[in-house]
KOLVO-53858 format. One record per residue (C-alpha): residue number from 1; chain; x, y, z. Coordinates in steps of 0.5 Angstrom, whole numbers, plus 500, padded with zeros to 3 digits. Layout:
R    k  c   xx   yy   zz
R  NUM  A    X    Y    Z
...
end
This chain:
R    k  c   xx   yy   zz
R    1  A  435  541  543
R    2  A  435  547  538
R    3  A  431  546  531
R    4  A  437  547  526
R    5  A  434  549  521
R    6  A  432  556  525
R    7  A  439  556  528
R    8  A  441  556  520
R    9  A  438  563  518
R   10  A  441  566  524
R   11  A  447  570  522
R   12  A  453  569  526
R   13  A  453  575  530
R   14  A  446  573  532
R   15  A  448  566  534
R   16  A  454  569  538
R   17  A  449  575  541
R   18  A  444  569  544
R   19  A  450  564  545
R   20  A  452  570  550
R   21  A  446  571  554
R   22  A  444  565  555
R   23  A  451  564  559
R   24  A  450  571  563
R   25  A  447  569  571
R   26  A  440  570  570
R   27  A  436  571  577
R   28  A  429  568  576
R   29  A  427  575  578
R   30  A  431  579  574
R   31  A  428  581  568
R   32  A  434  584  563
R   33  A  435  578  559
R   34  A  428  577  557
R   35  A  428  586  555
R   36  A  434  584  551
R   37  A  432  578  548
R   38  A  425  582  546
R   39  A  430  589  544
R   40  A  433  583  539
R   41  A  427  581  536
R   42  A  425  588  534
R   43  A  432  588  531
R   44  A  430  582  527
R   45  A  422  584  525
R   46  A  425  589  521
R   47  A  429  585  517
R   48  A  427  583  510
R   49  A  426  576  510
R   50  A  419  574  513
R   51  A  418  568  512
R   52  A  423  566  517
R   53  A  420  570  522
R   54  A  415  564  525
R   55  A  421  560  526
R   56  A  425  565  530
R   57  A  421  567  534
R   58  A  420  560  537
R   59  A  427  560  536
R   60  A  427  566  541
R   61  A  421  564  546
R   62  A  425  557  548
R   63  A  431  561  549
R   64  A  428  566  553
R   65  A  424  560  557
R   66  A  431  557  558
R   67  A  434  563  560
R   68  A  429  564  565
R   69  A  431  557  568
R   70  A  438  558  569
R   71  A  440  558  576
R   72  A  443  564  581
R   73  A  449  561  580
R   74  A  452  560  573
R   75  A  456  555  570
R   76  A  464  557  567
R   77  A  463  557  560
R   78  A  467  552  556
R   79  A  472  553  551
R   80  A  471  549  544
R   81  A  477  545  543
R   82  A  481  546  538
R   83  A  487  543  535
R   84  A  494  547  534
R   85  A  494  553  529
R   86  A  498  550  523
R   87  A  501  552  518
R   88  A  497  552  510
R   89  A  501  546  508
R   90  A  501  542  514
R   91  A  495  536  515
R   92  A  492  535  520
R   93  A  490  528  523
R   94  A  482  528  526
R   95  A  477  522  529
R   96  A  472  521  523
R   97  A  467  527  525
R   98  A  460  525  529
R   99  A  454  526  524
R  100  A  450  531  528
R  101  A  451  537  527
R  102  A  456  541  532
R  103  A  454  547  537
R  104  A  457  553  535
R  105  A  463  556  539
R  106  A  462  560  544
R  107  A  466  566  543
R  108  A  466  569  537
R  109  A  471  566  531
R  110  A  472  570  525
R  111  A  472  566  519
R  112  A  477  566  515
R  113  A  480  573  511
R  114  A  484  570  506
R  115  A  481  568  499
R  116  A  483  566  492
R  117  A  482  570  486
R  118  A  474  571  484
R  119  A  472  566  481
R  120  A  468  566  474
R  121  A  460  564  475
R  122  A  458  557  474
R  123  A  453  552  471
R  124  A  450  549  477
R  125  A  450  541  476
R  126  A  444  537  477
R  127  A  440  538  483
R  128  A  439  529  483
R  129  A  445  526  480
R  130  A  444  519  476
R  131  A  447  513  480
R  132  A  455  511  477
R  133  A  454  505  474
R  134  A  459  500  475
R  135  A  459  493  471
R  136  A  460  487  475
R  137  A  465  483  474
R  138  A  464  476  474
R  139  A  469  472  480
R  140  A  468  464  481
R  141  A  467  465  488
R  142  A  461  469  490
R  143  A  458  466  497
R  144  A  458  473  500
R  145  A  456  478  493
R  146  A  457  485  495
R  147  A  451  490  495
R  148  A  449  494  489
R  149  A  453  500  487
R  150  A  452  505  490
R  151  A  451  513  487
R  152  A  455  519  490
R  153  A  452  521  497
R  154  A  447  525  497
R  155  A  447  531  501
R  156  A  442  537  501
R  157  A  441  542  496
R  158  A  440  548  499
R  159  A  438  555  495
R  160  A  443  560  498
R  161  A  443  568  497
R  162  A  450  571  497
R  163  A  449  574  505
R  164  A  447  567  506
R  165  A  452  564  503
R  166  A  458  563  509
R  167  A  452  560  513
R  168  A  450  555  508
R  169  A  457  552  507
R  170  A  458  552  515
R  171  A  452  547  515
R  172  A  453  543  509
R  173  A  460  542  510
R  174  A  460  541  518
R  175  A  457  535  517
R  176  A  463  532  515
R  177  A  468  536  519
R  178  A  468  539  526
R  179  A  466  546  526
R  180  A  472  549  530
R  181  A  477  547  524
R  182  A  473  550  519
R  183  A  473  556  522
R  184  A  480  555  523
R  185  A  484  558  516
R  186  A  490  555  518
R  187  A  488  548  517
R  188  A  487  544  511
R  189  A  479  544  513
R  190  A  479  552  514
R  191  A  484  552  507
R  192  A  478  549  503
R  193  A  473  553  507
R  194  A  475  559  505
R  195  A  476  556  497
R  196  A  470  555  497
R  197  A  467  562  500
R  198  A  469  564  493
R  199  A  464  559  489
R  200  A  458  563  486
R  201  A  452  562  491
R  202  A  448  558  485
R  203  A  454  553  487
R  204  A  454  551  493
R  205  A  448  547  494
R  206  A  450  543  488
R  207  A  451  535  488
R  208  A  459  536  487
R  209  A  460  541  493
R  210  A  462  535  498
R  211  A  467  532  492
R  212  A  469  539  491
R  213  A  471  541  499
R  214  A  473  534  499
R  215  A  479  534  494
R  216  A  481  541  496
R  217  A  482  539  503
R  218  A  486  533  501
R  219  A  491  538  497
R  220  A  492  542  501
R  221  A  493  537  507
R  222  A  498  534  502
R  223  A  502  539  500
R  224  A  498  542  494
R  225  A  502  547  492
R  226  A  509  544  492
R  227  A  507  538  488
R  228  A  510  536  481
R  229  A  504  537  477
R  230  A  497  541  480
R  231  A  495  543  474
R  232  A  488  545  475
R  233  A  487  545  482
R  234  A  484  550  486
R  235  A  482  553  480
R  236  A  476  556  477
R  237  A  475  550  472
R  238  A  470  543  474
R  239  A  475  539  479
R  240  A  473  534  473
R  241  A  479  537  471
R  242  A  484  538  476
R  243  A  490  534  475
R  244  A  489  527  477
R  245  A  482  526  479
R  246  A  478  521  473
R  247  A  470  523  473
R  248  A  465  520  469
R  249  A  461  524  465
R  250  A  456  526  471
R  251  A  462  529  474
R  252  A  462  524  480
R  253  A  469  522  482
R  254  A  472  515  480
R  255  A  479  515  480
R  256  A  484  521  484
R  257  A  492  518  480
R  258  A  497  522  484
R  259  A  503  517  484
R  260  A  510  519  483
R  261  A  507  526  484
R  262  A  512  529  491
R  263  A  505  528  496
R  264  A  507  531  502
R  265  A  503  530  509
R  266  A  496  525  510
R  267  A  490  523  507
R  268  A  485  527  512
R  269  A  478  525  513
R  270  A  475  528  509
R  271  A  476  523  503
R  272  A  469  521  506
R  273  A  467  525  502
R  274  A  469  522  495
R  275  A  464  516  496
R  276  A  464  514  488
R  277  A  472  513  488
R  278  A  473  507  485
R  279  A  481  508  484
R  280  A  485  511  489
R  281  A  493  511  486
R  282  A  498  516  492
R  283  A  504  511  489
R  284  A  511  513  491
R  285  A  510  520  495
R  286  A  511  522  502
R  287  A  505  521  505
R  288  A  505  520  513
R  289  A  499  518  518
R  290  A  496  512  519
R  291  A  489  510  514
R  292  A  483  515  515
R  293  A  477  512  518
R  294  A  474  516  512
R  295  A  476  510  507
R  296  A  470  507  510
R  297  A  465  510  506
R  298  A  468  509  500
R  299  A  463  504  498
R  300  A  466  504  491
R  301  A  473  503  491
R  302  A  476  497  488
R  303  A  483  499  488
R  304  A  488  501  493
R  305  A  496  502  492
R  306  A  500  508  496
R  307  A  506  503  496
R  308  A  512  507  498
R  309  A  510  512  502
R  310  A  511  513  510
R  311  A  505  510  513
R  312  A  504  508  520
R  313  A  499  504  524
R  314  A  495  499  522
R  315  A  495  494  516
R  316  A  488  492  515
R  317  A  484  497  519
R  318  A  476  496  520
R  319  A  476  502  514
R  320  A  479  498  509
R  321  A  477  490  511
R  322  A  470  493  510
R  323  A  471  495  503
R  324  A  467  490  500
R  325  A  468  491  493
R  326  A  476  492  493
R  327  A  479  488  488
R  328  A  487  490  489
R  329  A  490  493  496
R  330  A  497  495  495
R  331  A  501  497  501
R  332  A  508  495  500
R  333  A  514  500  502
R  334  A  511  503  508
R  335  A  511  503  515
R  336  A  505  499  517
R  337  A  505  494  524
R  338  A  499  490  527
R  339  A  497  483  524
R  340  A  493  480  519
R  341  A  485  480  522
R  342  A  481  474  522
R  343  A  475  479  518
R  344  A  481  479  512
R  345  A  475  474  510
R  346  A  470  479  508
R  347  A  474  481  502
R  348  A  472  476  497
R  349  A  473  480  492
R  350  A  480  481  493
R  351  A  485  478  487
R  352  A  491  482  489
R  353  A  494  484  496
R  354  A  501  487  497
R  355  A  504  488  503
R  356  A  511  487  503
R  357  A  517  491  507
R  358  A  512  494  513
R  359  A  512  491  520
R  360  A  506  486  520
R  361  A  506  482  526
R  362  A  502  475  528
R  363  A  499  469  523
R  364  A  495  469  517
R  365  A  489  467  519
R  366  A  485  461  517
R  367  A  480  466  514
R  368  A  485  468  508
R  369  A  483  461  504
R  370  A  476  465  504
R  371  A  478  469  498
R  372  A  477  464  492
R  373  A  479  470  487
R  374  A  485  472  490
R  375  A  491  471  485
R  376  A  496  474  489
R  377  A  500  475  496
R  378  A  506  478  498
R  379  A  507  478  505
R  380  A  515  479  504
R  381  A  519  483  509
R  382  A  515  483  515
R  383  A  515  480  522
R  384  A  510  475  521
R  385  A  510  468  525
R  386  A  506  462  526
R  387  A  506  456  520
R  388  A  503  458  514
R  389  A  496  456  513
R  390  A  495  450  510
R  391  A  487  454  507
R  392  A  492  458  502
R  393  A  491  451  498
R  394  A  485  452  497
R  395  A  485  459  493
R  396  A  488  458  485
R  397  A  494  463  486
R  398  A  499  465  481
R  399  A  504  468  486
R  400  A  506  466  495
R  401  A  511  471  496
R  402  A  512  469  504
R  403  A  520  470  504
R  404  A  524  473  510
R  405  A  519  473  515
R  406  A  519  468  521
R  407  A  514  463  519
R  408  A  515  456  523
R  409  A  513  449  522
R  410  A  513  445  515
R  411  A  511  448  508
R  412  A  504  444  507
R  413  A  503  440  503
R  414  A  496  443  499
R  415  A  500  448  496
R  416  A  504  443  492
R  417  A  497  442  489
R  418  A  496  449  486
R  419  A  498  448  479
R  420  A  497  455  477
R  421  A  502  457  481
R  422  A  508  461  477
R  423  A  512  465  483
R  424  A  513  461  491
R  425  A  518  464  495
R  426  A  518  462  503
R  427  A  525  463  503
R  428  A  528  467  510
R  429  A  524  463  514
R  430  A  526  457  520
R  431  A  521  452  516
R  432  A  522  445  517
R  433  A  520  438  514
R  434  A  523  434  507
R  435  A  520  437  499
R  436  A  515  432  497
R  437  A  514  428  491
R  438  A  509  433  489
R  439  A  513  438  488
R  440  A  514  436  481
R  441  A  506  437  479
R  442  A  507  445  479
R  443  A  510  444  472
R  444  A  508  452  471
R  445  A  513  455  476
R  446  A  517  459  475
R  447  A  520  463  480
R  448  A  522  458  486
R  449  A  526  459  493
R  450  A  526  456  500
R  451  A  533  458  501
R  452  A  535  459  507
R  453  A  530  456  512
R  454  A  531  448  515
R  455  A  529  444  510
R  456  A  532  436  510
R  457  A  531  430  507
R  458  A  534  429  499
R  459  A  532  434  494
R  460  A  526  430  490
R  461  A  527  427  482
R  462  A  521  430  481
R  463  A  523  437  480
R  464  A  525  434  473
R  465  A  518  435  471
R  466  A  519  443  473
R  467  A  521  445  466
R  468  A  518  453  467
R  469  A  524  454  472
R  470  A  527  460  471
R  471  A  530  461  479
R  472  A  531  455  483
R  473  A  534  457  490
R  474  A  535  450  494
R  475  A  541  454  499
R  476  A  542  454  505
R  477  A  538  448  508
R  478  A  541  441  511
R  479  A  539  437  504
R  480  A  544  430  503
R  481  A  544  425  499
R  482  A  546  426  491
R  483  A  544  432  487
R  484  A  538  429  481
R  485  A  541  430  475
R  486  A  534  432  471
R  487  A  535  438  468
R  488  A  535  436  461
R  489  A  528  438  459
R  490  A  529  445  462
R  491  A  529  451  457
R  492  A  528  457  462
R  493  A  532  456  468
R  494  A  537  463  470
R  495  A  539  462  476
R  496  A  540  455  479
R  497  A  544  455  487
R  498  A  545  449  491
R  499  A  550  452  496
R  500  A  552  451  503
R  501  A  548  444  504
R  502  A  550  437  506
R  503  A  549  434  499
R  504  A  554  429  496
R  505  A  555  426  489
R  506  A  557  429  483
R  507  A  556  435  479
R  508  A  549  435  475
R  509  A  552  435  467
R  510  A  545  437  465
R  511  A  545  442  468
R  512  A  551  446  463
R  513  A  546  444  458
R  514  A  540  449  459
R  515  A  541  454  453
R  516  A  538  459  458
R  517  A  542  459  464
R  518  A  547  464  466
R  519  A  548  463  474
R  520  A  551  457  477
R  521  A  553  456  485
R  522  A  555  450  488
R  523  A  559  452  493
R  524  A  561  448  499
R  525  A  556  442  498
R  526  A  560  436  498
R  527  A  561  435  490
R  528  A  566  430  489
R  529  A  568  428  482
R  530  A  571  432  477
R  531  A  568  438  472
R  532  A  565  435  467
R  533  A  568  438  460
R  534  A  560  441  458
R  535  A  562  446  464
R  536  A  564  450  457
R  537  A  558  449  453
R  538  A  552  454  456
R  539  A  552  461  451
R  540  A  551  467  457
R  541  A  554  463  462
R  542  A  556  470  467
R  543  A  558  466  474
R  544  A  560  459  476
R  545  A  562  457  483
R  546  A  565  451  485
R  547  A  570  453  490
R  548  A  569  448  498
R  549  A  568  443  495
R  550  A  572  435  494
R  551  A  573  435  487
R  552  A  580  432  484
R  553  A  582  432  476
R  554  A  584  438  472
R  555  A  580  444  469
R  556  A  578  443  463
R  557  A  579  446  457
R  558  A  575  450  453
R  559  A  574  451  447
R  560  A  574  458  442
R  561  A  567  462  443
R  562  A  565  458  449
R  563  A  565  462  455
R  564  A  566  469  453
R  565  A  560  472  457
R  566  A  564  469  464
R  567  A  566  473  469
R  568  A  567  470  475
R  569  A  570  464  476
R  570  A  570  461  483
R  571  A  575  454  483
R  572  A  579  454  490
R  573  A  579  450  497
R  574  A  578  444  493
R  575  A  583  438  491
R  576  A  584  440  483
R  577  A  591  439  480
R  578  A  595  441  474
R  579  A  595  449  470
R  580  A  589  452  468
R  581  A  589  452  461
R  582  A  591  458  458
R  583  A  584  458  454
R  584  A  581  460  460
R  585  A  586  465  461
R  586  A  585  469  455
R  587  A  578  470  458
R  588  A  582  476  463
R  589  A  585  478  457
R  590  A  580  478  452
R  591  A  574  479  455
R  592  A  570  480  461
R  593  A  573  475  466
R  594  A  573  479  473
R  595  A  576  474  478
R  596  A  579  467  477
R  597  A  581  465  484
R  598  A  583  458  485
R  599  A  589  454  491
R  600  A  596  456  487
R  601  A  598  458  493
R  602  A  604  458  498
R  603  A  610  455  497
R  604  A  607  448  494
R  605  A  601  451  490
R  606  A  595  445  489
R  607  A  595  448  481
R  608  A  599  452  478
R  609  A  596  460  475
R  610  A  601  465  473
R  611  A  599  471  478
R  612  A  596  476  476
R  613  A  595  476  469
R  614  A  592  469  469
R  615  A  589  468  476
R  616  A  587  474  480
R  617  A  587  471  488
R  618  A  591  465  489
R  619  A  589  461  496
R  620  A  592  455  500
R  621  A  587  450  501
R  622  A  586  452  508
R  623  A  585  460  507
R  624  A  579  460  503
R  625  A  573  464  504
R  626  A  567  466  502
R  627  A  565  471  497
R  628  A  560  476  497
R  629  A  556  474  491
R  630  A  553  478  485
R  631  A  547  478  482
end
């Protein structure tokens, strides 16, 4: 095996002068390898660099000994592989590279000749850079603590002359990159490369110069130069300083903040080389290509969001579920498939997991109620099947957004225990069961929806007690039996539907008592009765829907003021009689009612309505519809 430290002293063209005749057919007797390889070896005894000498000189021994060894007929050189010549902006997608140190090429390869500006001298950092110190953050639940924060990796500092410049770089930044890509200027790699041959030589061995490659590399894999803001970057200023990039005062890396910021292309591997990043914030961008094996070496990072982007691949791959400290995993908006692994457990730091509207398949696993500190799930928009675990209850969560999947089984009961429970949506799901008693304990609930699945059974008083209510969504169900009419107490509730379902009895009076409420759909669930006169009395009341329903009497009037923000009105195929007062008609004229549809007409209207100056759309009994809500 070659020594690297003797390859390393070699120039290129003595490099390529031994790669080639070690590779030309050498006779065990023909003696013209070992006379060219002692004429090179007077050529390097002149050189000034003598203290390399004993190593170059066992360098060449072992290469004529091998050179003497090859058999009469020689084997056909190998091409290096190399990827596709791309243009400047466009990235490139790499297996995570292999630490040992790649075999040069074995035909000659010019380094890249397009360069920078020069850039001005530098003060080199510090050779040893003191560890980023991260305070702890206490969590209630530490069974699995993460390891010690971790300082930026440490990669050799070596002195580099200016002719030794490009062979110092070579060595140093393939430890991260295969060498075929660095030395092809028309990849992101080979982009960054050639930016760093304009560095002082003083620089190169410094503790940043893996930072600074590593983000020179990622702009130019992310369409660098046509971002909306890139200020800095690629200049001769500390990357410290570069747009977006968050550094402590040892100017190690911590935050990279380039949400909204028109990021085209992929995270290249490289990343790796940011091994103190704590926030990595790519929000809203183009960004394609699944997630870099290179994020596993971010030890440090505790926040993730490249929501709204276009990547694709796996959700939760082994780069991110082994990221002990995350806290925050945001990847909502995208196009990532595969399921939910079992090793989601491991992540006993995360509060905070977003993955709504992607393509994520199978079941959430059992493992989940592992993560006591977590606080919120989104899981909405996907294609996730089985029943909702019933070990979610065991987390204090404040948000279970779970809707529009295709989850089945019943709602489990553990999670009407979560009192800190402020938002619960399993709607568009094919759920099964009755809604217990317990529902009445989640008193801080605000935002509740189960529309939309299979749900019976009757719809429990208890849910009187649930006075945080700002949306209740019961629609869509095949609840029977008297809608409870508990609303008294309720001061916040907004949005309240109980449409399409099987129920019975009256409408709710205290329903119309909630000074807050401002849409009110009962559609088709089987009221009979007639409108209660508090119809009129909610201030901000914008739609009420009554229409295919079994209610008798007339409409009541109103009185002046009430109503006034009223925009739709839905009264048809039911069995009312008489006129619609004219002081609900002056709410076309003199304010804001859009639609007031109601049975007057055919030849003998059910109610009678002045057509068009009063009721807009006038229907028979047996030509309703079903109107297309607005919210």
């Amino acid at each position: 095996m070659i020594s690297l430290m003797v390859w390393a002293v070699l120039s290129l063209e003595e490099r390529n002068q031994i790669d080639r005749i070690t590779r030309k057919r050498i006779d065990a007797e023909n003696n013209d390898g070992r006379r060219y390889l002692e004429a090179l070896w007077e050529s390097v005894e002149t050189k000034s660099e003598k203290d390399l000498e004993p190593g170059r000189f066992r360098f060449l021994e072992s290469m004529m000994s091998i050179a003497m060894s090859f058999p009469t007929e020689a084997p056909k050189p190998s091409t290096p592989t190399r990827q596709p010549a791309l243009s400047p902006n466009t990235p490139t997608e790499n297996p995570l590279p292999t630490p040992d140190q790649p075999n040069p090429p074995s035909t000659p390869i010019s380094l890249p000749t397009t360069r920078g500006p020069t850039l001005p001298t530098r003060v080199p950092l510090p050779t040893n850079p003191p560890a980023v110190v991260i305070p702890p953050t206490s969590k209630p639940f530490d069974e699995n603590p993460a390891a010690p924060i971790l300082g930026p990796t440490n990669f050799p500092a070596v002195p580099c002359s200016e002719d030794r410049k490009n062979d110092c770089l070579l060595n140093l930044l393939s430890t991260v990159t295969d060498l075929s890509l660095l030395l092809d200027k028309y990849t992101p790699q080979g982009l960054a490369y050639s930016f760093l041959l304009n560095e002082e030589p003083s620089f190169v061995g410094t503790p940043t110069i893996m930072q600074r490659y590593g983000l020179s590399t990622f702009y130019f894999s992310t369409g660098g130069s046509e971002w909306t803001e890139n200020e800095g970057w690629l200049s001769s200023t500390q990357e410290c300083e570069w747009f977006g990039v968050v550094c402590t005062d040892d100017l190690f890396a911590t935050g990279l903040n380039l949400g909204v910021n028109n990021l085209n292309g992929m995270i290249p591997e490289e990343i790796s080389t940011l091994s103190t990043l704590q926030q990595l914030d790519l929000f809203s961008n183009s960004i394609i290509g699944v997630l870099p094996d290179g994020l596993s070496n971010l030890d440090n990072l505790i926040s993730i969001d490249i929501q709204e982007n276009l990547f694709s691949g796996l959700a939760f791959p082994n780069a991110v579920t082994g990221l002990r400290r995350l806290e925050s995993y945001r990847i909502s908006n995208n196009k990532f498939t595969g399921g939910m692994p079992t090793r989601i457990g491991s992540l006993r730091n995360l509060n905070v997991l977003w993955a709504s509207n992607n393509a994520i398949l199978g079941s959430i696993p059992a493992e989940i109620g592992d993560l006591r500190n977590l606080k919120k799930v989104i899981l909405s928009n996907n294609d996730m099947t089985g029943e909702v675990p019933s070990e979610l209850g065991l987390i204090p969560l404040e948000a279970l957004v779970l809707n529009d999947n295709n989850f089945l089984g019943s709602i489990p009961s553990q999670l009407f225990d979560l009192a800190s429970l402020r938002t619960f949506r399993l709607e568009g799901n094919f759920l099964i069961g009755t809604l217990p008693d317990l529902l009445g304990q989640l008193t801080d609930l605000e935002d509740f929806r189960i529309q939309n699945n299979n749900l019976s059974g009757e719809i429990p008083k208890s849910i009187g007690f649930m006075t945080s209510l700002a949306s209740l969504r019961l629609n869509g169900n095949f609840w029977t039996g008297p809608v409870p009419d508990v609303f008294e107490n309720f001061a916040n509730l907004d949005f309240f539907d109980i449409s399409d379902t099987m129920l019975t009895g009256t409408i709710p009076k205290t329903i119309f008592s909630i000074p807050t409420i401002r849409l009110i759909y009962m559609s088709k669930c089987n009221l009979v009765g007639t409108i209660p006169p508090q119809y009129a009395d909610p201030p901000i009341l914008r739609d009420l829907y009554l229409d295919g329903n079994q209610l008798t009497g007339t409409v009541p009037a109103i009185e002046s003021g009430n109503l006034e923000r009223l925009n739709e009105l839905l009264l048809q195929d039911n069995k009312l009689s008489g006129s619609v007062p004219n002081s609900i008609c002056s709410l076309r004229t003199s304010f804001v009612l859009d639609d007031l549809w109601t049975d007057c007409g055919g030849d003998s209207p059910e109610i009678q309505c002045d057509f068009p100056e009063c009721c807009n759309r006038c229907f028979e009994a047996a030509d309703s519809v079903t109107v297309s809500r607005k919210i």
